[in-house]
C-alpha positions in Angstrom: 65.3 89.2 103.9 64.1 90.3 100.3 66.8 90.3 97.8 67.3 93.2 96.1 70.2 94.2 93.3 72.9 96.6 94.5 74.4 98.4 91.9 79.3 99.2 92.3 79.3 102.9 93.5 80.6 105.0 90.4 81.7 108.1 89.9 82.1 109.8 86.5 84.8 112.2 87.8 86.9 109.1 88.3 86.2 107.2 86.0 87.4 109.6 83.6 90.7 109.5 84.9 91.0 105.6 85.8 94.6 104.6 84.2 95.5 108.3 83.3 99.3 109.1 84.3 99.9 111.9 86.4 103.4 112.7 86.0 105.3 113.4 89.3 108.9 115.1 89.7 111.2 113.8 87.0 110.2 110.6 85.9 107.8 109.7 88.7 104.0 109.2 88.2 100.5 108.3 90.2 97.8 106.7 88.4 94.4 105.4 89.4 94.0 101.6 88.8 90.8 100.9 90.9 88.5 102.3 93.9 85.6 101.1 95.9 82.9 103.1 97.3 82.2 107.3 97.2 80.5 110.0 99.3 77.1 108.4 99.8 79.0 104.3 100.8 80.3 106.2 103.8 76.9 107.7 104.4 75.4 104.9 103.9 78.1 102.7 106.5 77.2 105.7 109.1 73.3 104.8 108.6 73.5 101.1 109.1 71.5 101.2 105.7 70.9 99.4 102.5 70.1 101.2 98.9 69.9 104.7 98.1 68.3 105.6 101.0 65.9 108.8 101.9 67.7 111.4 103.2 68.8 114.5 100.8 72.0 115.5 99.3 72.6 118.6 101.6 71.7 116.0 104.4 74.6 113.8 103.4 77.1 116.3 102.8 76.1 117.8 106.4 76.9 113.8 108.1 80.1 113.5 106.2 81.3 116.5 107.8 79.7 115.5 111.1 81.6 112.8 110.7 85.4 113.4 110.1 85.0 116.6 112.3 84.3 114.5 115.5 86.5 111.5 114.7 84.2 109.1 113.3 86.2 107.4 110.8 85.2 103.8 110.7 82.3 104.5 107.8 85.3 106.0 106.1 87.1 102.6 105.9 84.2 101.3 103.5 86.2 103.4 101.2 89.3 102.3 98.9 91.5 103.5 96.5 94.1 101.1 94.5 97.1 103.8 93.0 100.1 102.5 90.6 102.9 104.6 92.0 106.4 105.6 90.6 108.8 106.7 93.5 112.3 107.5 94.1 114.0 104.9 96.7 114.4 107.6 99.2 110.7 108.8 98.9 109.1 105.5 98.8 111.0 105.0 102.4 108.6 107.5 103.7 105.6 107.0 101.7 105.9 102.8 103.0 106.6 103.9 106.5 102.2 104.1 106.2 101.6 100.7 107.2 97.7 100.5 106.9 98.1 100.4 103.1 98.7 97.1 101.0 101.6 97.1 98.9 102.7 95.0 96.0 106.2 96.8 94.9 109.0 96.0 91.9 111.0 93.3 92.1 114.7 94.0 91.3 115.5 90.2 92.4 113.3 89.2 89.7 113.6 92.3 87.1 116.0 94.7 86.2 116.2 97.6 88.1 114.5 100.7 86.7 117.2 103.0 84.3 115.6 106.4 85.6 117.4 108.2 89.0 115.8 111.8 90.0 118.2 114.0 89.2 118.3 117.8 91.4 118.3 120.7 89.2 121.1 122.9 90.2 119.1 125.3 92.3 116.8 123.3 94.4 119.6 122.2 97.1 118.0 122.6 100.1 119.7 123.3 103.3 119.4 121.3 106.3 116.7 123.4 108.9 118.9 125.1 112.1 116.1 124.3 114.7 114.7 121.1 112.9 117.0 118.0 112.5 114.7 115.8 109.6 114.2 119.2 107.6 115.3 121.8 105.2 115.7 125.6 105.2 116.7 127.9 102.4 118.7 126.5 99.2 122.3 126.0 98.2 123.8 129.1 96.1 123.8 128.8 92.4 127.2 128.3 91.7 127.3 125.1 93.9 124.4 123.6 93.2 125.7 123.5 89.7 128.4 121.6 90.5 126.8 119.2 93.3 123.8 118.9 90.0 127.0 117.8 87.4 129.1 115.4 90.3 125.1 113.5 90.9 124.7 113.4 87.3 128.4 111.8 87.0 127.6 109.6 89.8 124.1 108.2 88.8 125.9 107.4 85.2 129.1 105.4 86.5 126.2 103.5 89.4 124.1 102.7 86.0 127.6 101.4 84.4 128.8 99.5 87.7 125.3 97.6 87.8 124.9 96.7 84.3 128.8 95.3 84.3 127.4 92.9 87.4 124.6 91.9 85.1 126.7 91.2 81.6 129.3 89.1 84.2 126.1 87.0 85.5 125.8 88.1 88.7 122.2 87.4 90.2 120.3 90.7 89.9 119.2 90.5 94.0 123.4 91.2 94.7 124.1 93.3 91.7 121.8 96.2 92.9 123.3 96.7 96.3 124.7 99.6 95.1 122.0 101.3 93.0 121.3 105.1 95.0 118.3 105.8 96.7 117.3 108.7 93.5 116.8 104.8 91.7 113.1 105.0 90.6 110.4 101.7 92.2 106.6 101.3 91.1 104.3 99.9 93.6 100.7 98.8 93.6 99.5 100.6 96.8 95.6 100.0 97.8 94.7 101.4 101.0 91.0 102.9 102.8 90.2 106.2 103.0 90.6 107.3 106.7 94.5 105.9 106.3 94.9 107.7 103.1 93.3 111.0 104.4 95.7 110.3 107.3 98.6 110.1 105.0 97.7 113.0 103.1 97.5 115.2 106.5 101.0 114.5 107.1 102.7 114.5 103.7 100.6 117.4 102.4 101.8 119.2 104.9 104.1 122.1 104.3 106.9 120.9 106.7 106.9 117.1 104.4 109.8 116.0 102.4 109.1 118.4 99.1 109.5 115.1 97.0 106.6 113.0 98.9 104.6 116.2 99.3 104.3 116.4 95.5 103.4 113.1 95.4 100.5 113.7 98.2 99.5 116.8 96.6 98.2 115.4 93.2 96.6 112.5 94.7 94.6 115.1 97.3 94.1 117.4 94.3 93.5 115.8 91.7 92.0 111.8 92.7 90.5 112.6 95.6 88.6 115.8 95.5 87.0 113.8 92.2 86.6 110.7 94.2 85.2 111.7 97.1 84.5 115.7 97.0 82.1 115.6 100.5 85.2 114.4 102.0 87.7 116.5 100.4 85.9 119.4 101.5 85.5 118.5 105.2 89.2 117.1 105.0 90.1 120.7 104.2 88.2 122.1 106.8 88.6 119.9 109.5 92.0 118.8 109.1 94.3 120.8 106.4 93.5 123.6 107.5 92.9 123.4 110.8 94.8 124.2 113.9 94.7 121.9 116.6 95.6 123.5 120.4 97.1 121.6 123.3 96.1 122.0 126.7 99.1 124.2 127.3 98.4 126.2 124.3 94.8 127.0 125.4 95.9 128.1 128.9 98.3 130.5 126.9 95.8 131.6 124.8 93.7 132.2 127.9 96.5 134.4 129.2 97.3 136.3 125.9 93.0 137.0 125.8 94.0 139.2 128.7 96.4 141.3 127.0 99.2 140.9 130.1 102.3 140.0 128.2 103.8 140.4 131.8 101.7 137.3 132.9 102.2 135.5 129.7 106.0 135.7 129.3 105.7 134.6 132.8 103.4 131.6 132.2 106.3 130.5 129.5 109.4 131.1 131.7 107.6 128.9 134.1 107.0 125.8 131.9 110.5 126.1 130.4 109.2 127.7 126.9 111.2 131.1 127.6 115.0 130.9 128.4 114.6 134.4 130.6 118.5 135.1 130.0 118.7 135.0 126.0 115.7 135.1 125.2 116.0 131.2 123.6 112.2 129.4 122.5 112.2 126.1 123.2 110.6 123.6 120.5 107.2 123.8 122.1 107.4 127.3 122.4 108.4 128.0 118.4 105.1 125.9 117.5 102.9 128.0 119.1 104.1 130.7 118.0 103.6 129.6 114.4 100.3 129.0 115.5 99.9 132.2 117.1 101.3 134.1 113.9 98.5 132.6 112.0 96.0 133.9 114.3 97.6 137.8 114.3 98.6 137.6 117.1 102.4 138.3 118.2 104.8 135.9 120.5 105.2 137.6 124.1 108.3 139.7 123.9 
C-alpha cells in the first residue's frame, strides 16, 4: 500500500476555545482540554476511506444526517472529546452514572478537598413534582427560601470548620471528609466518543434533567459541540432534541384520534388502563402522551 501523510483533523472553531473556562452554576466550570476527529472523520469512517476523499460538502452534510437519523452510530465513535469538569458531589453522581466515558476524578485521599460548596439562592427551591418521584415542580416561597438559603450557608461553613479541625488534629484526609455535603465541588478529566456524549446530552439536556446537570449539558451542546462538530449538531437537533419518538400504543392512538371519535378514543384508553373511567385519573403512560399530543395541537380525549 502507498504511504501517504495524514494530516490530525482540526477545527478552528475549537481550537479557539481549547483550555477556555466556561463557568457553570456557582463555582463550577467545563473546559475543552483535547478532541479527536470532526464532521468529515465520521464521513470518512462511514465510507471505509482514506484522505479527503471526493464527495462534496452538501454530500457530507446529507450522510451525517443519514446517519444519526437511522441509527448508524458506529462512524460516530471515531469521534472524541476530552472535558476538564467542575461538579458539585450531587451532580457529578448523575453525570458519572454515564459509564461509556473515561474518567480521571480529584482525589480527596490524596488532596485537600475543594473549599467551594454550591450554595441555592433563596428563590430557586424547587418543589418535589406530585406525579414524578426523581423531580421538581414549582419553587419554595420567598420568605422560606430565605431562610433554608441562610441555615445551608450556616451549615456549609461549620462542615468547612469540622473538616479542617480533622486535618490540623492529623487525621488522614480519606476519613476526615466523610462528612463533607454533596454541594462540595470535584474536577474530573472526562474523555468520552461522540455517540455516548450525544447520548448524554439527549438525556441531560432535556427539560425534565436535574436543572444543575442540565446546565452543565447545555454549554457543552451549545457551545463545544456545535463548534466541534456542527453537521452533527444540527442533525442531533433534528433527529433527536427535538424530536418526538411514538410507541406502538401511541401510534394506534394517534390512528384513533385521526378519526376524530373521541368516543372510540377514550375507549381505546379505558381499555389499556390509561383512563380511570370513574375519576377521570391518567395513568403515567397516559400523561406522556398527552404531553406529546399537546405539542402536536392536539387536545387529550375528554
Amino acid at each position: 500500500m502507498k504511504e501517504t501523510q495524514i494530516k490530525r483533523a482540526s477545527v478552528p472553531a475549537l481550537e479557539s476555545i481549547l483550555g477556555r473556562v466556561f463557568p457553570v452554576l456557582d463555582h463550577g466550570h467545563v473546559r475543552v482540554i483535547d478532541y479527536m476527529g470532526d464532521d468529515a472523520a465520521i464521513v470518512q469512517a462511514a465510507r471505509v476511506s482514506y484522505g479527503a476523499g471526493t464527495k462534496q460538502v452538501h454530500e457530507d452534510r446529507g450522510l451525517i444526517r443519514y446517519l444519526l437519523r437511522n441509527a448508524h452510530t458506529t462512524p460516530f465513535e471515531m469521534c472524541m472529546l476530552k472535558l476538564h469538569v467542575r461538579v458539585p458531589m450531587d451532580c457529578w453522581r448523575q453525570w458519572i452514572r454515564h459509564r461509556t466515558a473515561s474518567v480521571n476524578e480529584y482525589s480527596t485521599r490524596y488532596s485537600e478537598a475543594i473549599a467551594d460548596q454550591q450554595a441555592t439562592l433563596p428563590g430557586a427551591w424547587r418543589l418535589q413534582a406530585a406525579q414524578n418521584k426523581q423531580g421538581s415542580e414549582g419553587f419554595l416561597e420567598a420568605a422560606k427560601g430565605r431562610e433554608l438559603s441562610a441555615a445551608e450557608a450556616g451549615f456549609h461553613e461549620s462542615a468547612r470548620e469540622l473538616y479542617q479541625s480533622r486535618l490540623a488534629c492529623g487525621v488522614a484526609r480519606e476519613q476526615a471528609r466523610k462528612d463533607l455535603p454533596l454541594s462540595t465541588y470535584t474536577e474530573a478529566y472526562w474523555a468520552i466518543d461522540l455517540h455516548n456524549l450525544l447520548h448524554f446530552l439527549q438525556l441531560r439536556m432535556d427539560s425534565h434533567a436535574q436543572y444543575e446537570i442540565r446546565q452543565f449539558a447545555t454549554l457543552i451542546g451549545e457551545e463545544i459541540v456545535a463548534r466541534w462538530v456542527p453537521f452533527v449538531w444540527e442533525a442531533f437537533k433534528d433527529y433527536r432534541m427535538n424530536a418526538m419518538r411514538l410507541s406502538g400504543l401511541e401510534t394506534e392512538l394517534m390512528k384513533v384520534l385521526i378519526n376524530r371519535d373521541d368516543a372510540a378514543a377514550k375507549a381505546w384508553l379505558v381499555e389499556r388502563g390509561w383512563l380511570n373511567p370513574q375519576n377521570g385519573k391518567k395513568s403515567r403512560e397516559a400523561q406522556e402522551v398527552e404531553a406529546k399530543l399537546e405539542a402536536l395541537g392536539l387536545k387529550f380525549p375528554a
